[in-house]
N, C-alpha and C positions, 0 to 999 in steps of 0.2 A: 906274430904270424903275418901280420901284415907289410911288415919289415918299414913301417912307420917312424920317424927319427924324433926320440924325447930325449929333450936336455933336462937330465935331471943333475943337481951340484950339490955333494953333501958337506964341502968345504966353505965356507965363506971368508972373506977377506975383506977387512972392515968393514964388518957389521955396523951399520947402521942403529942409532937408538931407536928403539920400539917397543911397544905395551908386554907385558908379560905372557898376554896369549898370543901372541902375533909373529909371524915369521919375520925375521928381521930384513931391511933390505942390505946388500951385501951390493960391496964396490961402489967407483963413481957413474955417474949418470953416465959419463959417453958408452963407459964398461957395458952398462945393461941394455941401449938403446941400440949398440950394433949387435947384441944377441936380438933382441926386437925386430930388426929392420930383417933378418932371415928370418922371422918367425912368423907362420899364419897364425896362431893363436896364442894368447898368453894367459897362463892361469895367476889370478887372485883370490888367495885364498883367505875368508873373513877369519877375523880374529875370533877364537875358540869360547871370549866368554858371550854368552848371547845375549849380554847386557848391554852390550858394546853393538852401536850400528853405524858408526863410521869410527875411520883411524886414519891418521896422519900417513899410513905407510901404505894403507890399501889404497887411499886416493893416489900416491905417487905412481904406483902401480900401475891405477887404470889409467892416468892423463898420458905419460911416457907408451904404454899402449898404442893409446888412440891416436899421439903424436906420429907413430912411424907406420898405421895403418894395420898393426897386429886388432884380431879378434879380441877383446877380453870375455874368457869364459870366468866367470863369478861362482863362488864354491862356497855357500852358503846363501839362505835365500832372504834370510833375515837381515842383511846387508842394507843398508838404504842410501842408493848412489846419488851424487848430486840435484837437487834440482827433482828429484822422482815424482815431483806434481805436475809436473810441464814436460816433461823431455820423455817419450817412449823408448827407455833404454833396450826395450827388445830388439830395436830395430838395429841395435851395436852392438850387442853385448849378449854373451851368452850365459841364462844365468839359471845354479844346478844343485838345488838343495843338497848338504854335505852326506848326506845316508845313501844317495845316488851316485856318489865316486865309482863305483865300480861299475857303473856302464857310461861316464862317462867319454870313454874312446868309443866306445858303438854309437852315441850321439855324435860326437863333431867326425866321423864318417857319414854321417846320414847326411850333414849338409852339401848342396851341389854346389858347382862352383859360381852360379848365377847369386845364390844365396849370400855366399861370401865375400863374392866381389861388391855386391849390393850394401852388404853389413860395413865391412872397412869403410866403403866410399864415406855411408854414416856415420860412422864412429872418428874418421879426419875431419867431415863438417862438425861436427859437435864440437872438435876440440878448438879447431878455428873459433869458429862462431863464439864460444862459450868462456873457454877456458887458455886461450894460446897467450894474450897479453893479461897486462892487470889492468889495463881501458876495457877489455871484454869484459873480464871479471868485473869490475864493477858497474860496468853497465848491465851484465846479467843480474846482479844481486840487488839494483833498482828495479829493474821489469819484474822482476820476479813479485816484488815486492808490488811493483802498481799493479801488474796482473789480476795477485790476492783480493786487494782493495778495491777491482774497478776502477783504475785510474786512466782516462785518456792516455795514449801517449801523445807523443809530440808529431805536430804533422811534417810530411814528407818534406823534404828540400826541395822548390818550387823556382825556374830560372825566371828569372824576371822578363819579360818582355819591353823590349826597350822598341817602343814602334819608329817607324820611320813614315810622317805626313807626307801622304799623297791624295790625288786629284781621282774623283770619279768622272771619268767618261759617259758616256752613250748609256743606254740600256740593252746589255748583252740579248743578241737573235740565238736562236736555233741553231745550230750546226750541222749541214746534210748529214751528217756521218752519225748523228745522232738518233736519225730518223728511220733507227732499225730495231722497234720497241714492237712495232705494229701498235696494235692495239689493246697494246697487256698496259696494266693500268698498275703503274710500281710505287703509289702510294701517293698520300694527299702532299700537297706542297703548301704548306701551314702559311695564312696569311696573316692569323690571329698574335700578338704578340707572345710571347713562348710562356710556358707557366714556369713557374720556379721549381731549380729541381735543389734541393737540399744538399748539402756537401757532410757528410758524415763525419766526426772524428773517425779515426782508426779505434778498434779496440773497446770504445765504449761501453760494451756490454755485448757477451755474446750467450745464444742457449746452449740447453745439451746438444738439440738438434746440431747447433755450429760445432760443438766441439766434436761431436761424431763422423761429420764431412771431413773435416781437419785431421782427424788422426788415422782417417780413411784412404788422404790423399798418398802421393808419394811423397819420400821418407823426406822431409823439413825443406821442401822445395819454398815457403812463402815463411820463413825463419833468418830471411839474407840481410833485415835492415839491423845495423850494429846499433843503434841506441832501442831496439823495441825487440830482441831477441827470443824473449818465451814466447808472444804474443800467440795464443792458438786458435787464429782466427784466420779464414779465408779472405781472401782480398772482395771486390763487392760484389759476388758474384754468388756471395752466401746471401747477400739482401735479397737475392728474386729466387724469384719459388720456380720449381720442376725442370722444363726440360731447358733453358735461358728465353723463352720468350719475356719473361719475367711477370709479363702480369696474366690473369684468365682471360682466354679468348673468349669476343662476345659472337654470340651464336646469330640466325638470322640473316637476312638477304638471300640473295639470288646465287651466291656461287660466286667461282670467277679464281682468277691465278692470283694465291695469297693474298686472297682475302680476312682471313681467318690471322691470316701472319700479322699483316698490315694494322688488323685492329688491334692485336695484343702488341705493336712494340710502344705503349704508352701514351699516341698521339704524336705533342709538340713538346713534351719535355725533353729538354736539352740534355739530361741527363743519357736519356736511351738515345738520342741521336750521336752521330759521327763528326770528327773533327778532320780536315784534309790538311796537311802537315807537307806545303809543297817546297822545296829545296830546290833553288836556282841560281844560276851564277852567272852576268854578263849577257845576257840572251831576252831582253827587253820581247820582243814580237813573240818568239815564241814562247814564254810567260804568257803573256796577253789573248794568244790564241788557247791556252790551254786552262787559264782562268775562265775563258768566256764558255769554255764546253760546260764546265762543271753549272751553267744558271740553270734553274727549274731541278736540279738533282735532289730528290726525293730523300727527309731524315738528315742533310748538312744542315749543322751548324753553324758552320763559320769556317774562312780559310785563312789557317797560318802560313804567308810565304815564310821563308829563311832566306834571309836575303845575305849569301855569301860572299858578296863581292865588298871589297874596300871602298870601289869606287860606288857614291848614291845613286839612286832612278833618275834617270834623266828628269829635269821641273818641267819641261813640256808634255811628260808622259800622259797617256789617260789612261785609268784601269779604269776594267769593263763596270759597268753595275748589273750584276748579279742578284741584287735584294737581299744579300748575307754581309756580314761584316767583312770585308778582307782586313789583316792584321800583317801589316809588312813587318817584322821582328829584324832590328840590327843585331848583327854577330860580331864578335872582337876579332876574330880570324877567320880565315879562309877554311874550315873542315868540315870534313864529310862527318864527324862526329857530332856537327851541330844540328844534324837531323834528327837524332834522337835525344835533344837538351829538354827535361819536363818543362815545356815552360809553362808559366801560370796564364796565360790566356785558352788554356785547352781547358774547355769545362764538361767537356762529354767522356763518354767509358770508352767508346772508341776511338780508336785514329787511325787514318789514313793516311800512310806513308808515299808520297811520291814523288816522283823526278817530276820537271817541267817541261819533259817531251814525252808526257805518256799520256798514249791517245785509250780511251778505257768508254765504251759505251755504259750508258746508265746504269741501262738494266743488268751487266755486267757488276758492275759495283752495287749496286745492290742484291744480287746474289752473293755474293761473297759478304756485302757485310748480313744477312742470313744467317751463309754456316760459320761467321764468328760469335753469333749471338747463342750457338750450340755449343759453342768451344773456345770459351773465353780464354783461357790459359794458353789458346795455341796461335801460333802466326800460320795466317789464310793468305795464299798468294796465286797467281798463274806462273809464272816460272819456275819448274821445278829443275832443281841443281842437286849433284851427291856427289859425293866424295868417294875414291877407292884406292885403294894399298896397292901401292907399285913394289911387287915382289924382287925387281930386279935393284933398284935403287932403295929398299927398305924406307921406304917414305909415304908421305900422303901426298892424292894428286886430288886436283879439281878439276869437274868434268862437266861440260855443259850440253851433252851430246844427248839426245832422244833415248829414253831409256824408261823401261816399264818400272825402276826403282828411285828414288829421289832420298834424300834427306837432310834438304834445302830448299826455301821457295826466298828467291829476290825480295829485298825490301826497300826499292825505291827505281834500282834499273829497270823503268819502264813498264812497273806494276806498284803491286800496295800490299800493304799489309797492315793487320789490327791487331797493336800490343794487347794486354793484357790491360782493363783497372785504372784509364785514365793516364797514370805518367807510372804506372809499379816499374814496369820495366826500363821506360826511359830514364826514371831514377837509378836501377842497378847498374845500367848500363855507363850512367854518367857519374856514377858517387861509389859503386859496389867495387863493378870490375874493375881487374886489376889496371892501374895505367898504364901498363907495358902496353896492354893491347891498342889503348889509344892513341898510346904513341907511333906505335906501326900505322894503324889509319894513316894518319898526319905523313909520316914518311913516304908510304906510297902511292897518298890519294888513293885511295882503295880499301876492299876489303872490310868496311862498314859492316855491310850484308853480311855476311858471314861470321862475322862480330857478333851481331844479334842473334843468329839461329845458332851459335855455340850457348852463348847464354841463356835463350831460353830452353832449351835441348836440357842443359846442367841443371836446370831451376827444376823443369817439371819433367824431365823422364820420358819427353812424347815426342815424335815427328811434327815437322809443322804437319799444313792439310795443304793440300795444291787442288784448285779449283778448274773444272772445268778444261778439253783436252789442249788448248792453249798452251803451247811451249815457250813461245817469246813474244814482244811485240817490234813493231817498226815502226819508225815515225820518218812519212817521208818529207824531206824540202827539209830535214834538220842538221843541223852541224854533225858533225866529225864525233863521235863516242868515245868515251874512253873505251869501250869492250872491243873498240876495233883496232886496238893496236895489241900486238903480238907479244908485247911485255905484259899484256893487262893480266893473260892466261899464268904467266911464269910467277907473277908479284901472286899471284892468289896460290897458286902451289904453296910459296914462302909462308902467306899468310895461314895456313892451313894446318902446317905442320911447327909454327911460331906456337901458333895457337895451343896445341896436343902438350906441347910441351909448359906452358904456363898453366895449365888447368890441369897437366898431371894422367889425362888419358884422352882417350876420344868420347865426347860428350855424344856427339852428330850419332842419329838413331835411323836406319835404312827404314821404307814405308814403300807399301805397294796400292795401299791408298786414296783413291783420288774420289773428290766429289763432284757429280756433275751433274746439270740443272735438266730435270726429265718434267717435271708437274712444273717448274716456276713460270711458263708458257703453254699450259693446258689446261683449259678451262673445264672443269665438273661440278657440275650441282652437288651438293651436303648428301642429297638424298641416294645417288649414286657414288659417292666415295669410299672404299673400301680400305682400312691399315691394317697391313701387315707387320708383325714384331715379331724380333727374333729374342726370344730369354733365355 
């Protein structure tokens, strides 16, 4: 009725060895994989005796499946797919106890096409991830096995920080530009030596509670590291309790703008505090002026330059003192890629990502680091950027023009942004993603940014969050931008639609969005504060 198109074959041609209940598979691989590659769904039907819960020919089935992106609908329920203690096969696979064949075509009509596009994307990472090589393979069938057990895995790949010895100067002043706080009080500036924050294994132990966040989240966004594959645990963002302040706010006092905040982010543990992760190249003064803004900033830990240039600091240099560590890190080369290297001197959950001509008031950066403390999985930034389909040239364009939709915020052009979990991200980023993409950075010095926000876009399913109505920034008396040359616009086009094609679709998610600071500057007593929630 539907005029729906099934390939049904009642011939086969070499038949395949197979169980005696079992439909046999028929032809070679390529034969069944280009009927696949046209097929939204592909039915596996279990083998008829019900003793039987896997077979050599239904797993061929479902991996060739999962390979070219077909549904597999599962036609028996008694089946037991790989892995079915760790991996939510629902999320791939459509699966139809055999007594209910006869409404199965009124089922796979019922799905939408969000559903299904959502299902395949899952069912390609599975195969990736789990099953595409025999290094997968057997790195799943050890996790699997440490999982069972409790067994740590192995920690993340950490870049080594190679420092580069330099001279402290003066003790950094005030910056007039700085002196736009009033008299909002953005949190104690810790004089006390810092307490120790613990460094967790990955995976050590997780509750139900964790496993119920995790199989809540979207579909195997934190399943990307290849030696720790089942792991069903959230990155650390399952250690803190509620909404991400992480710990109970303590009640008392007089009131005042985040107050309440201030005492729940921990105190002076390094853990809950922020890392600034500055990226600079040949521009000594303005370094030095942008190091000295950051003294007295409220929750820093410490500042990682990247120090990009081949050529050293100058030995007469003075960097400011600030009262935090500065960590000048040597680089092997000249790349924009080395902004996001995890290196092991980053010991807090957040990081701040920035250029060393971005001028960023305090209370500024600590509103944004705020609504990351809400939304750890997302990158917080001011510049918001999106992307939109050029009808006439069938391509993707990059756009930086004022617009009430975004689905991009800059990470490092003259703002910030806060990964995920310490180094999660700058590890996928340096060890996950594919290397084509890094290789493009390198080619066109450029296009970092939008590196990131593809990645985490593909990871978790969400818009970044753009902060406050701030479109760009300017840093005046600074050199020449790359964003002001007229190739900068054209190379990011390239970049954009390089990008759709190595990842197989458009990751980048439109967002109308924005958060902007209305209480972080208005002082109310406890006793007159009213919360609204919407459930």
């Amino acid at each position: 009725i539907h005029l729906d198109q099934v390939l049904v074959e009642f011939t086969c041609k070499n038949p395949q060895p197979s169980l005696p209940t079992e439909w046999a598979l028929c032809g070679g691989r390529e034969e069944r994989l280009e009927v696949l590659k046209a097929s939204t769904f592909a039915l596996v039907i279990a083998p008829g005796d019900g003793q039987v819960v896997a077979s050599a020919g239904c797993g061929m089935r479902l991996f060739e499946a999962l390979e070219v992106g077909a549904i597999p609908v599962l036609l028996g329920d008694h089946f037991k797919l790989p892995y079915h203690q760790f991996i939510r096969w629902s999320e791939a696979a459509i699966i139809v106890p055999k007594p209910r064949v006869t409404e199965l075509h009124f089922l796979l009509r019922s799905l939408s096409d969000n559903d299904m596009l959502a299902m395949r994307r899952q069912g390609r990472f599975l195969w990736e991830t789990y099953f595409s090589t025999s290094e997968n393979a057997l790195n799943t069938i050890l996790a699997s096995i440490r999982t069972s057990v409790q067994v740590p895995a192995a920690p993340i790949k950490e870049e080594p920080a190679q420092e580069i010895p330099h001279k402290a100067g003066k003790l950094a002043g005030t910056d007039a530009n700085l002196a736009d706080n009033g008299d909002l009080d953005l949190g104690p500036v810790e004089t006390e030596p810092p307490y120790a924050s613990p460094r967790f294994l990955r995976n050590f132990t997780y509750t139900a509670a964790d496993t119920y966040r995790t199989w809540n989240r979207a579909p195997g966004p934190f399943h990307l590291f290849p030696h720790t594959p089942l792991d069903p645990v959230l990155p650390s963002e399952a250690k803190f309790l509620g909404s991400g302040t992480g710990f109970r706010p303590i009640g008392g006092g007089t009131g005042g703008s985040g107050k309440e905040f201030q005492a729940a982010l921990g105190g002076n543990m390094p853990r809950e505090q922020f890392t600034v992760v500055m990226l600079t190249y040949e521009r000594e003064e303005v370094l030095m002026n942008s190091l000295e803004r950051l003294n007295g900033l409220p929750y820093l830990n410490k500042v990682v330059v990247v120090w990009n240039s081949p050529k050293p600091p100058s030995d007469d240099l003075l960097w400011p003192d600030i009262g935090l560590p500065i960590v000048v890190v040597r680089t092997e080369k000249n790349s924009l890629n080395n902004r996001f290297l995890p290196w092991d001197a980053v010991e807090t959950e957040a990081i701040l990502s920035i250029d060393d001509d971005a001028h960023l008031r305090h209370d500024e950066i600590m509103f944004g680091f705020r609504v990351w403390r809400e939304a750890r999985d997302r990158i917080v930034g001011f510049p918001g950027r999106y992307h939109a389909w050029d009808v006439n040239h069938q391509s993707w364009l990059y756009n930086s023009n004022y617009s009430c939709e975004l689905s991009m915020v800059l990470t490092g052009a003259k703002t910030f942004h806060y990964p995920d979990t310490r180094t999660y991200y700058a590890y996928l980023y340096s060890y996950v993603m594919p290397q084509a993409i890094r290789d493009m950075v390198d080619e066109y010095i450029n296009c970092e940014d939008i590196a990131m926000n593809f990645l985490v876009s593909h990871i978790t399913r969400k818009p970044p969050i753009k902060v406050t109505s701030r479109w760009t920034f300017r840093c005046p008396g600074c050199p020449q931008a790359l964003s002001h040359d007229d190739s900068h616009f054209h190379e990011r086009h390239k970049c954009i639609n390089f990008f759709v094609k190595v990842y197989g679709y458009m990751p980048l998610l439109y967002t109308q969005f924005r958060v902007d600071s209305v209480l972080f500057k208005t002082r109310l007593p406890h006793d007159k504060t009213k919360c609204f929630k919407f459930i």
